[in-house]
N, C-alpha and C positions, 0 to 999 in steps of 0.2 A: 582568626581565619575568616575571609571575606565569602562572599556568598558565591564566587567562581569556584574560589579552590575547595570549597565545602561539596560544592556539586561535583565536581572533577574526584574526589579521592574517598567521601562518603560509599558508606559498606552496608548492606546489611545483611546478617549472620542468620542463617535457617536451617538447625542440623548443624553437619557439618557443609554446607554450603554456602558461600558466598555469592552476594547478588550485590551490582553497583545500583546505587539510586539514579544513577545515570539511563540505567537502563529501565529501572523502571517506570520515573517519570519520560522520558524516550516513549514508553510505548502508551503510557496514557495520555502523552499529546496525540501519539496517533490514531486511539481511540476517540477522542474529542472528535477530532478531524473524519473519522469513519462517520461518527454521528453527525456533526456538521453537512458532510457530502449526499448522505441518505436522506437530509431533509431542505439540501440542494439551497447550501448556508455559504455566500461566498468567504465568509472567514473560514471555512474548514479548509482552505489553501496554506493562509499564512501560519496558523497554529499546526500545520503539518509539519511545514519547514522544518518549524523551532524542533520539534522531534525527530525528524530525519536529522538535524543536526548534533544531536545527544548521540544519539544511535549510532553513528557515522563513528564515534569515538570506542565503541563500545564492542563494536565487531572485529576491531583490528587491536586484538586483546595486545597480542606481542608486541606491537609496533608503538601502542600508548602504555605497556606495560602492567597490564590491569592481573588482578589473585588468576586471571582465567584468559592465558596466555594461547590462544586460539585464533588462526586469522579466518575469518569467512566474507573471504570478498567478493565474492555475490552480494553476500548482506550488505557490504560497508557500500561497494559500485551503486548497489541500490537504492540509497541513500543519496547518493549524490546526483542519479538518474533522477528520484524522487524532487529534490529542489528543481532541478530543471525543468522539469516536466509539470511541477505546481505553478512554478511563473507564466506557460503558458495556461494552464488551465484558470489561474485567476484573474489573468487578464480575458479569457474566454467568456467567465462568468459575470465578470464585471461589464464589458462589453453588451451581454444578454440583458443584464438587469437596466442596463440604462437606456437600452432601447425600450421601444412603445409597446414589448412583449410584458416588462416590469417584473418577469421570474429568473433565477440565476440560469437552469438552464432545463430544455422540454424534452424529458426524458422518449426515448424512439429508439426503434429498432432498427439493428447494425446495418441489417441487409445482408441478399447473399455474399455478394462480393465483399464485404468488408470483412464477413465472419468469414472467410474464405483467407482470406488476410489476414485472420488473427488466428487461425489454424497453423496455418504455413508459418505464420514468424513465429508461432510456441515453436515448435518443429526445428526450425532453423535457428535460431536464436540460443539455442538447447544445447544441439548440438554444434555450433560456432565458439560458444564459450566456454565448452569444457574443457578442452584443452589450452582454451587461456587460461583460465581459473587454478586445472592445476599445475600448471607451469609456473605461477605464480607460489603457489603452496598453500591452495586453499584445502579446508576439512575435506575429508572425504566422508559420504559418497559423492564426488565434483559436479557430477552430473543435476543433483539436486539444487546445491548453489545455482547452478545455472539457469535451470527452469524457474526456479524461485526469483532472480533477475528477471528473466523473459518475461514472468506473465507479469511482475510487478510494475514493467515500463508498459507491457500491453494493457494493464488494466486500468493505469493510473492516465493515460490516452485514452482510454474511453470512456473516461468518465471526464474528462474535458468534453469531450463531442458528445456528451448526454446518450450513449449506445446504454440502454438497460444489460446487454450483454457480461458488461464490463462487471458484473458483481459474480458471474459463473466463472471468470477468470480468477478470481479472490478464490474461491472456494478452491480451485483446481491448486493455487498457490500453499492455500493453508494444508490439504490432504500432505505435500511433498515437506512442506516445512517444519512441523510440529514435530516429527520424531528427527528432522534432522537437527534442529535446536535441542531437542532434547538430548540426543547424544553426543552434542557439540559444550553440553553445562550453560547452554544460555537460555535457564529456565523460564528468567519472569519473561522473556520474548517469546519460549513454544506456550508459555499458561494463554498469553495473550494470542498466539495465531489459535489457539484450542476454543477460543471464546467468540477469535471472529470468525469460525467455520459453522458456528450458530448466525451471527450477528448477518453477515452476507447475506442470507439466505433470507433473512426477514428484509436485507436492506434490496433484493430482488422483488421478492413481494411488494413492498411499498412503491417502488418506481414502474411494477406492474401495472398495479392501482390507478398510479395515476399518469401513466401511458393511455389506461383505457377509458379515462374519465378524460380526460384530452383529445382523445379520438372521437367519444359521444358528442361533447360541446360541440369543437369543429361540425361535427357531422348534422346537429341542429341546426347551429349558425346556416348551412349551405341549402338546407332544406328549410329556413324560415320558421322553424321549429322553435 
């Protein structure tokens, strides 16, 4: 067996449950990548991908045919929202880094109007998909796939534009996700959103930090200080 089809069909057995190593390496790229972006790493782009692309296989249980016959296409949409949305943000970072700033990207507040803009698109975005999603035949409750899409293209856009915001987006994601992964059987993904509704909240704090240690400098620099 070559190392595709070992990843593609590999199981592993806990209880009586079943978990794809698909899915769990899937989310430890995307923990890499969480950490990566908290310490504002332009590789935590590319090694996102590679996880959104595991993952993408993983959520359209029926359709790839996996022990855990369940579509959540929120999850899967999200994934492929996710790749799109990393290409700009790595070209974002990359761009930052090679300028005469030399850091990936300087962490700053959204603004009113912008958090006004990420209000209204959770909002809308929520309620637009629902009824796609289950028209489609996704898990219920639909509504939660949904939101879980919205905030995951809202948050993964603001953290290209360096908005510190963009980490209370994650948190609002994981509150809605974790029990619906869990009553969905795609456990190693709720253990994982269970871990980063810690993980967020520290990776807030740190971009706090040095939002405020950025604003000091500046503010020496201009006074001569």
């Amino acid at each position: 067996m070559n190392p595709i089809e070992w990843l593609f069909d590999a199981q592993l057995h806990i209880g009586g449950q079943v978990i794809l190593w698909r899915e769990v390496i899937g989310n430890l790229f995307g923990l890499a990548s969480a950490l990566g972006g908290m310490r504002r790493k332009v590789w935590a782009w590319p090694v996102g991908i590679i996880g959104n692309a595991l993952l993408f296989t993983v959520f359209l249980g029926a359709v790839f045919h996996t022990p855990n016959p369940i579509n959540l296409y929120g999850q899967a949409g999200r994934q492929l929202m996710f790749i799109a949305v990393s290409v700009y943000g790595w070209c974002q970072w990359r761009s930052s880094r090679n300028s005469s700033v030399q850091v990936a990207v300087a962490p700053h507040w959204a603004g009113g109007r912008n958090r006004l803009f990420l209000v209204l698109g959770m909002v809308a975005g929520t309620l637009i998909l629902t009824p796609i999603f289950r028209g489609l035949g996704s898990f219920e409750p639909v509504w939660a796939d949904a939101w879980i899409f919205t905030g995951s293209l809202l948050a993964t856009y603001g953290m290209a534009k360096g908005w510190t915001e963009f980490w209370l987006i994650w948190i609002a994601v994981d509150i809605v996700g974790v029990p619906l992964l869990v009553s969905a059987g795609y456990y190693a993904s709720a253990l994982l959103y269970l871990f980063y509704g810690g993980f967020t909240l520290v990776g807030f704090l740190v971009w706090m930090r040095v939002q405020r240690r950025r604003t000091t400098l500046v503010a020496q620099e201009l006074t001569g200080g």
